[in-house]
C-alpha positions in Angstrom: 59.9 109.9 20.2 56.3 109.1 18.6 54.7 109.3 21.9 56.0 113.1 22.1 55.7 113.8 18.2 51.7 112.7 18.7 51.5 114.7 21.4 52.9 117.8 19.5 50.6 117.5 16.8 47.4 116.5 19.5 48.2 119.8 20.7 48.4 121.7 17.4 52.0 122.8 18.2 54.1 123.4 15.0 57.5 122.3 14.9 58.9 125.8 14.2 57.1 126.9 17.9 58.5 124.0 19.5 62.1 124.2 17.7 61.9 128.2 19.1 61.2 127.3 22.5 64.2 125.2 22.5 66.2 127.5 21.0 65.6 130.1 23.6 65.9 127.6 26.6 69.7 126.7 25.4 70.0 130.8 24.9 69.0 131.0 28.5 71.3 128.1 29.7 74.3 129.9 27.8 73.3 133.2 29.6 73.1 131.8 32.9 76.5 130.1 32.2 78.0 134.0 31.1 75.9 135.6 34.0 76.8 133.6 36.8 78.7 130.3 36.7 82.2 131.9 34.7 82.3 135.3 37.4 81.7 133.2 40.3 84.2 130.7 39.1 86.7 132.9 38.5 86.2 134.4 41.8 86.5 131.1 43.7 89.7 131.0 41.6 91.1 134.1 42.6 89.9 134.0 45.9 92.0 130.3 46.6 95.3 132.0 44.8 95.2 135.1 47.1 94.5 132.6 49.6 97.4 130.0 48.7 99.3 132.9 48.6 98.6 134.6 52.4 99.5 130.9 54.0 102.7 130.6 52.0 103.7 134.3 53.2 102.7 133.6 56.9 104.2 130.5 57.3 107.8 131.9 55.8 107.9 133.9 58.8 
């Protein structure tokens, strides 16, 4: 952690920048998360019901 705090100040990077930029990278994370993982999840999820669902129906027959 002193290794990376020297560096930080070597550089002349205030902690408020660097606490910003890792604010925004978790923002981005989260978005990602809303954006893409959850619908595609919950299409998979559908998908595999409706799925589920089409064998059980075919195979009563």
């Amino acid at each position: 952690m002193l290794q990376i705090s020297n560096l930080l100040l070597a550089a002349n990077v205030s902690s408020q920048v660097a606490n910003n930029s890792a604010v925004g990278m978790l923002g981005s994370f989260i978005a990602a998360a809303l954006l893409i993982v959850v619908p595609a999840t919950a299409f998979l999820i559908f998908v595999s019901q409706k799925d589920s669902l089409d064998r059980t129906s075919t195979g009563r027959r």
